[in-house]
N, C-alpha and C positions, 0 to 999 in steps of 0.2 A: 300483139305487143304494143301496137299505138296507141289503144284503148289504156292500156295499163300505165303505161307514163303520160300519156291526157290523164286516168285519174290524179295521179299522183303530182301533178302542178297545181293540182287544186285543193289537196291537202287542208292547207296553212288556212283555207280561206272555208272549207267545212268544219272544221275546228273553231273558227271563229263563228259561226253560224251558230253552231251547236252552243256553244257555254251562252250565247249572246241570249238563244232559246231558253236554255233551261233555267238564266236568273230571272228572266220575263215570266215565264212559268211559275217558277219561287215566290215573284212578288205577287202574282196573280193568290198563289194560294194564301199568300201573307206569312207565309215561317219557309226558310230551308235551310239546306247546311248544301254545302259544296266546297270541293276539293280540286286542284290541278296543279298535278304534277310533269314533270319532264327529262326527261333523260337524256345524255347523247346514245347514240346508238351505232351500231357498224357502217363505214361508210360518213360518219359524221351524219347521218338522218338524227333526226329528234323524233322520240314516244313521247307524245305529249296525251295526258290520260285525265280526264274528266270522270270525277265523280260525283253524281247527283243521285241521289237511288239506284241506278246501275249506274255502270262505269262505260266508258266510251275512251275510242285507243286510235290516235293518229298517228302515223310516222310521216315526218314530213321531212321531203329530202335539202338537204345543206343550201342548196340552191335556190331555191322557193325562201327558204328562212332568210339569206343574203338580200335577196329583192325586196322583201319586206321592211328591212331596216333601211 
């Protein structure tokens, strides 16, 4: 169970990781198109969903998103 809520504080901050990658990536190749979207979800968690050639899918919980602002 610790393991799983250690993932999930860090969320917010793989998400940013990720889109940070895949626009460096884009510029690298010189053309992309990218998408991110967000939802609330049960529990107030956020799906925040990154699309760049495949898609990639966070849920990041209310709390993590609170700290961040």
């Amino acid at each position: 169970m610790a393991n799983s809520v250690h993932h999930l504080e860090h969320e917010l901050e793989r998400a940013l990781q990720r889109l940070e990658s895949e626009v460096r990536e884009g510029l690298g190749h010189g053309f992309f198109e990218l998408s991110v979207t967000c939802e609330v979800i049960k529990d107030g968690k956020r799906r925040l969903t990154i699309r760049a050639g495949k898609s990639y899918q966070f849920v990041i919980p209310e709390q993590e998103v609170k700290m961040a602002s």
